[in-house]
C-alpha positions as CSV (number, residue, x, y, z in Angstrom):
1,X,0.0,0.0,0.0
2,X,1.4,3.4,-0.7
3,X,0.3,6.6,0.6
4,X,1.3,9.8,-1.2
5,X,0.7,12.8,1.2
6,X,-0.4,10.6,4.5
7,X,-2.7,13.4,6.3
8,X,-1.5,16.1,4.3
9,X,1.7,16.4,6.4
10,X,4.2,16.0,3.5
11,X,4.8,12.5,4.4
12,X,5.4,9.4,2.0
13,X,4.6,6.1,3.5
14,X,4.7,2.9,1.7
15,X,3.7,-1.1,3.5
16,X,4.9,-4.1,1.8
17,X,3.9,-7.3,3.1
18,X,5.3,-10.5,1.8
19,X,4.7,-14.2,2.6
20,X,6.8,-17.0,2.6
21,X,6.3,-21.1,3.6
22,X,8.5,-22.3,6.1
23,X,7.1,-25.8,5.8
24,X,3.8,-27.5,6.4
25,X,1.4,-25.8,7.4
26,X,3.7,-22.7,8.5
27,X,4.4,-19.5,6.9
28,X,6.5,-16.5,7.9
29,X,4.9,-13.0,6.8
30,X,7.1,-9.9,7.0
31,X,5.9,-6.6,7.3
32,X,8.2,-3.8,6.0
33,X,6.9,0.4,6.5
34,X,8.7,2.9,5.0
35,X,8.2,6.6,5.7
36,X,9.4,9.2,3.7
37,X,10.0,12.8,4.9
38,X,8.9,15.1,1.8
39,X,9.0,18.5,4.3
40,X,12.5,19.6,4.2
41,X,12.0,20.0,7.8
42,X,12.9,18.0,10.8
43,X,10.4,15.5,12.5
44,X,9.7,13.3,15.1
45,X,8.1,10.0,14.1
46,X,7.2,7.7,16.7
47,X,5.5,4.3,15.1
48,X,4.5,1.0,16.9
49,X,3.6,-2.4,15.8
50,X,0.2,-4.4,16.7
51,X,-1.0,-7.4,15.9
52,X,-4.2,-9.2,16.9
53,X,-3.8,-13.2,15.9
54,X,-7.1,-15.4,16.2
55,X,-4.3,-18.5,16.8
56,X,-6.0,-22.0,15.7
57,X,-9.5,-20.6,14.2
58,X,-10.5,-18.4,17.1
59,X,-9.0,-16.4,20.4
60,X,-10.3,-19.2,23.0
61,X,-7.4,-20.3,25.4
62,X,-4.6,-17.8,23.1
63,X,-2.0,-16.3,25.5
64,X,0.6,-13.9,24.6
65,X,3.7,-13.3,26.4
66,X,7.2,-11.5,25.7
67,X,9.2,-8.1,25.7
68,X,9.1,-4.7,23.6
69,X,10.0,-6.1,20.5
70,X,9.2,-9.9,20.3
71,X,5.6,-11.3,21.2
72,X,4.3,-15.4,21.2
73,X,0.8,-16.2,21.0
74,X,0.2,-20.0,22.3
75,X,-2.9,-21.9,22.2
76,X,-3.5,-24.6,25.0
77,X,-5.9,-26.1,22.2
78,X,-3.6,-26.6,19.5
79,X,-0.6,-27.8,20.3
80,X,2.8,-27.5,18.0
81,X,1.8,-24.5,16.5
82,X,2.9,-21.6,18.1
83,X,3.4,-17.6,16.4
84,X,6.1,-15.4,16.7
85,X,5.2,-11.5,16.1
86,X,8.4,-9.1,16.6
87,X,9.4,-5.6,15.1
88,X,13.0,-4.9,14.4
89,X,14.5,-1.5,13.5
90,X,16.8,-1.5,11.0
């Protein structure tokens, strides 16, 4: 997804979201935002990264733990199959 002019603040931003298998019935989906400063001025940017997995069909019995930057989502119902969401900064 690209956004031109996000807000009309003279910023750029552009997602990219890419899938790849990792074997049977695993994948491993990468997220990648760019932002653009189009202003010839200095900001501050501050971004964050959510994500709200439904782990094995629905959210009953998923439990998240970890730290700023790394989250898995375990589901006492399905067993073998857990998720790792984390956000790096390059």
């Amino acid at each position: 997804m690209e956004w031109d002019d996000v807000d009309g603040r003279g910023l750029r931003a552009t997602s990219i979201i890419s899938l790849s298998s990792t074997g049977p019935n695993s994948a491993t989906a990468t997220h990648h935002m760019t932002v653009q400063n189009n202003t010839g001025a200095p900001i501050t940017l501050d971004l964050f990264a959510y994500c709200d997995i439904d782990h094995c069909d629905d959210a009953n019995g998923d439990a998240a733990a970890g730290t700023n930057d790394r989250h898995t989502i375990t589901d006492a119902n399905c067993t073998g199959a857990d998720v790792e969401f984390s956000a790096v900064q390059p």
